[in-house]
N, C-alpha and C positions, 0 to 999 in steps of 0.2 A: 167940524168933523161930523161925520155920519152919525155918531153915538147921540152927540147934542141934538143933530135934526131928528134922529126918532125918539128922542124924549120929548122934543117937541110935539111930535103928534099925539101925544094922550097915552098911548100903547107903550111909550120908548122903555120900559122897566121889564114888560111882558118880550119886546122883541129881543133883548138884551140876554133875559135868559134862556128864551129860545135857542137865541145864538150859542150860549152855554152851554147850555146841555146838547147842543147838536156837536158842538167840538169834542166836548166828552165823551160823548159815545161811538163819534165817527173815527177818533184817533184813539187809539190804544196806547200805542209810542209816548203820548202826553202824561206827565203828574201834573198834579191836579197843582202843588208848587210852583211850577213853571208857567201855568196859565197865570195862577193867581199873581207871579212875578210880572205879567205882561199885562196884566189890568191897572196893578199899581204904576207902571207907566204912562200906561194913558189916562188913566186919571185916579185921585186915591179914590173919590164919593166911586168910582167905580168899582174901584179894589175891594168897598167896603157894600157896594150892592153883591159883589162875589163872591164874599163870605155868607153872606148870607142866605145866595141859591147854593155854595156849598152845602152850608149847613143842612140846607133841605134835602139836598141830592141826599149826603150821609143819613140823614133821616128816615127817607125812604127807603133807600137801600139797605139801610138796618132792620125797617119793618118789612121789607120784602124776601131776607135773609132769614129770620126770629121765623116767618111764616114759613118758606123753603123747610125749615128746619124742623118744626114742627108737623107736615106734612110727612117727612121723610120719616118721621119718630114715627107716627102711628102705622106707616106701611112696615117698618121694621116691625113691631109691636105683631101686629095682624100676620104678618110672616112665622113668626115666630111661634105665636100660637096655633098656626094652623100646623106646621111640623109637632105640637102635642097632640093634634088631633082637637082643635076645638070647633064644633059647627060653626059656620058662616053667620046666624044671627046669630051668636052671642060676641064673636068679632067684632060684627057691625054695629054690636050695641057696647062694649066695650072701649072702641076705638074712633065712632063715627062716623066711619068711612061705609061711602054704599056697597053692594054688593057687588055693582059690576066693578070696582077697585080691589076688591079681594080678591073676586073672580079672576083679577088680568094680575094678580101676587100668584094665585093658582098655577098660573100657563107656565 
């Protein structure tokens, strides 16, 4: 099968989840269930390399979320203060955010 010949070449683990995450992201339509059900088909050592770029995708996409989210906190925060009427540097020292980010809260 294809999967065996590029594990053969050195790379086959790295093209594998290539492949992964390009389905992932290119199909919406897809759960992540129903891949993982088609990997256990073709092979389980596969099913169980696919748990574990899952695992990573969830990981990342948890730490890119936590961040999202985080971000979003301090422009609310810097919003908020600025309707009390707080200067721009005590915002920016407050919240960490530069000026030109308050600045475009401002507009």
């Amino acid at each position: 099968m294809a999967f065996n010949q590029m594990e053969n070449q050195g790379n086959g683990l790295e093209y594998f989840e290539t492949f992964i995450r390009y389905i992932m992201s290119a199909r919406n339509d897809l759960e992540f269930q129903t891949v993982y059900e088609l990997a256990k088909e073709i092979s389980l050592e596969r099913s169980e390399v696919f748990m574990t770029i899952a695992e990573r995708l969830i990981t990342e996409g948890m730490e890119k979320g936590i961040e999202k989210g985080m971000e979003k906190g301090k422009l609310e925060v810097a919003e908020n203060l600025l309707r009390l009427g707080m200067g721009v540097d005590m915002i920016m020292k407050a919240t960490g955010l530069s000026e030109e980010e308050i600045r475009k809260i401002m507009n």
